[in-house]
C-alpha positions as CSV (number, residue, x, y, z in Angstrom):
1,X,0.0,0.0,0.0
2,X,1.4,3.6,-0.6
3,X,2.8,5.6,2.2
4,X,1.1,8.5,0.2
5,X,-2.7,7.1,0.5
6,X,-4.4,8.6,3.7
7,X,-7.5,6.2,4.1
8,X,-10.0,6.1,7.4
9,X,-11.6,2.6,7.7
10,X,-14.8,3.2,9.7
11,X,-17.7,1.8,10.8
12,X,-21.8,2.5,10.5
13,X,-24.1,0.4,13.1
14,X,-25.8,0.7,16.6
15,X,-24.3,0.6,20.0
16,X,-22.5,-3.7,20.6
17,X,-22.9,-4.2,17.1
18,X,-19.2,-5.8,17.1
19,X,-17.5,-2.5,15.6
20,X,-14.6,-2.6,18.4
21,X,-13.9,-6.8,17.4
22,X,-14.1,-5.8,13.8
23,X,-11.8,-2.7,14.5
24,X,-9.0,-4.9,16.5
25,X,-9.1,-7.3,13.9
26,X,-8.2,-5.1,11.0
27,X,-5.7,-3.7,13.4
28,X,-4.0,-6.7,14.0
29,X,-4.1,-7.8,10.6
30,X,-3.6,-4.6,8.7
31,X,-1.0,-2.8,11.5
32,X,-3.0,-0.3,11.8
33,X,-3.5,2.5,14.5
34,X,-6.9,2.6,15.9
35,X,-9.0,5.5,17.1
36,X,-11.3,4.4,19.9
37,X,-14.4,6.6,20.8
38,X,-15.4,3.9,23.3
39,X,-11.7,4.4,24.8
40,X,-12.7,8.2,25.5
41,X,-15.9,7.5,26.9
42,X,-14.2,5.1,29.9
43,X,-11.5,8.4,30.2
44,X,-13.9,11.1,30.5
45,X,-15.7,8.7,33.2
46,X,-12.5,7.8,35.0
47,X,-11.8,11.8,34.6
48,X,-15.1,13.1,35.9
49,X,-16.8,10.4,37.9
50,X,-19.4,10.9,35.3
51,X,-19.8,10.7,31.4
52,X,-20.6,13.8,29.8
53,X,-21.1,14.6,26.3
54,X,-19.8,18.0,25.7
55,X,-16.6,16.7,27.0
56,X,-16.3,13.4,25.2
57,X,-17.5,15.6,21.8
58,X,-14.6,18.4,22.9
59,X,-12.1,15.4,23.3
60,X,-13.2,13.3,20.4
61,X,-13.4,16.0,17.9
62,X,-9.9,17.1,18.9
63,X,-7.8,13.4,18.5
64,X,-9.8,12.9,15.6
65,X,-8.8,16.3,14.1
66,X,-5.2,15.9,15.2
67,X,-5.2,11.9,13.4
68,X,-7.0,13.7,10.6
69,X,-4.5,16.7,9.9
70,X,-1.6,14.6,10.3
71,X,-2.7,12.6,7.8
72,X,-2.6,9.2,9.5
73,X,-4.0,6.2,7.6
74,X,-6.2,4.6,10.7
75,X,-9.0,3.1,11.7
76,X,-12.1,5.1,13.4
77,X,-13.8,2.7,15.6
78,X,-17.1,4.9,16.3
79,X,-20.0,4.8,14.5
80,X,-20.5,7.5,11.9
81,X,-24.5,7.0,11.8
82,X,-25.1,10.3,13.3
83,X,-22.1,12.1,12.4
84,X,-21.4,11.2,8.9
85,X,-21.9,14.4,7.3
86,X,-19.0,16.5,9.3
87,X,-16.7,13.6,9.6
88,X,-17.2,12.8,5.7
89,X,-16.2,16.9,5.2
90,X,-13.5,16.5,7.5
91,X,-12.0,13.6,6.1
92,X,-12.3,15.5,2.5
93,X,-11.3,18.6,3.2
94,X,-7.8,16.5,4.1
95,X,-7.8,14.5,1.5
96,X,-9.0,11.1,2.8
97,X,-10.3,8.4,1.0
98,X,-12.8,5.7,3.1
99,X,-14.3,2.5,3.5
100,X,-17.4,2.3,5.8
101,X,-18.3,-1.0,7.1
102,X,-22.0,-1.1,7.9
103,X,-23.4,-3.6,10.7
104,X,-27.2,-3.7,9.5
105,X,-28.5,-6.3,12.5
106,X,-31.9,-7.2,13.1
107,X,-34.0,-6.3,16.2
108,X,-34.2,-9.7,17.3
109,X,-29.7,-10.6,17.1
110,X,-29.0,-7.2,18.5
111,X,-31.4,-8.0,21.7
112,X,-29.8,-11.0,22.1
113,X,-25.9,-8.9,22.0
114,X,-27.6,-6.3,24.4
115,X,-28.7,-8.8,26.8
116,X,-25.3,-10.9,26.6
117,X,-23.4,-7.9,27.5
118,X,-25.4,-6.9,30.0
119,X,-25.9,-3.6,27.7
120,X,-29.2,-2.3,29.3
121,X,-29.6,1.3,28.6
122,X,-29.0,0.4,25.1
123,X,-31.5,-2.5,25.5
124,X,-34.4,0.6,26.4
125,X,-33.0,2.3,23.6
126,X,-32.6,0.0,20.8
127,X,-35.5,0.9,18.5
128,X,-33.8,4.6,18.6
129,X,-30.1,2.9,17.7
130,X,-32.0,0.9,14.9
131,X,-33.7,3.9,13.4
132,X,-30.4,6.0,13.8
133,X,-28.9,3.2,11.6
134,X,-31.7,3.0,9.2
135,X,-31.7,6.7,8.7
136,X,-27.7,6.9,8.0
137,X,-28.2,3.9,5.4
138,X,-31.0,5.7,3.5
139,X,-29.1,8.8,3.4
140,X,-25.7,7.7,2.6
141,X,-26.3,3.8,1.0
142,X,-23.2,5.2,-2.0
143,X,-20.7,5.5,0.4
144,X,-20.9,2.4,2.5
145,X,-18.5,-0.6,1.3
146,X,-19.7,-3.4,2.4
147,X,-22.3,-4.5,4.6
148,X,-22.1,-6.9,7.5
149,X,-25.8,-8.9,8.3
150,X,-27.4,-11.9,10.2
151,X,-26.5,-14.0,7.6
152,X,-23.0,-13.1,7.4
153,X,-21.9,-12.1,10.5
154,X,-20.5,-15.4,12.0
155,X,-17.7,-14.9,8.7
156,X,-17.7,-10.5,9.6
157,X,-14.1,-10.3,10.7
158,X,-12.8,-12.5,7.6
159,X,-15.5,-10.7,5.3
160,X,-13.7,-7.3,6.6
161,X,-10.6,-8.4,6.0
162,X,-10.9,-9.4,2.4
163,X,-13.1,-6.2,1.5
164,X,-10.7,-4.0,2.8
165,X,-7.4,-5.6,1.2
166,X,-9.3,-5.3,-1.5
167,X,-9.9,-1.9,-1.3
168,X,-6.4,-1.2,-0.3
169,X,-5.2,-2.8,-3.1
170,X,-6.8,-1.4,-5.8
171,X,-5.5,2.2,-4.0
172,X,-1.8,1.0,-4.9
């Protein structure tokens, strides 16, 4: 791959929808630097006693921005669903190429993740997460890469890893 190429490898899908696995994966196999939202949340909580979000946006938006003009070729392991739109100008504006990998889950596999991981408030809130996902894919369907489902998801991490070689080669 060139050194040149300034790529973001990212991820659309709701809350336990195995971005962070998916994300470590690629790391491992790809030796790539990861940026983890989920990483600042525990911080800001360790920091504060507390989460809250005008600090983790304020910190977040900062790392991401300093990755971004830097140029580094990582991997953002957040999902863009809400966020696409600045963070798809961002990555522009700096000459970024992408590769989304959406997590489109049923209902049904999700409440069964949610209630494996003990992942309550999101349990309440799933129906929100699922429409937050469903809105990002009816809006921005051209710039996902690939999509991860029920069907395939036992194969996701290999399925990743081939689409994004791919992709990464056919940047050489």
């Amino acid at each position: 791959m060139s050194e040149n190429k300034k790529i973001c490898i990212t991820f659309a899908g709701a809350v336990g929808s195995s971005k962070t696995p998916i994300a470590n994966y690629l790391s491992t196999k790809l030796s790539l630097p990861v940026f983890n939202n989920d990483a600042i949340r525990s911080e800001i909580i360790e920091d504060l006693g507390v989460f809250n979000d005008n600090e983790h946006a304020k910190r977040r938006n900062a790392r991401l921005g300093e990755i971004i003009k830097n140029g580094h070729f990582f991997i953002c392991d957040a999902s863009i669903d809400r966020e696409w739109t600045d963070f798809k100008e961002q990555l522009i504006s700096h000459g970024y190429d992408f590769f989304i990998i959406s997590i489109d889950l049923s209902k049904n596999l999700l409440t069964k993740f949610y209630k494996a991981k003990k992942y309550l408030e999101s349990l309440e809130r799933i129906d929100e997460l699922i429409q937050d996902h469903d809105n990002f894919l009816s809006q921005y369907s051209d710039d996902i890469n690939i999509h991860i489902t029920d069907k395939n998801f036992i194969n996701r991490m290999q399925i990743a890893y081939d689409e994004v070689s791919k992709y990464l080669e056919s940047k050489d």
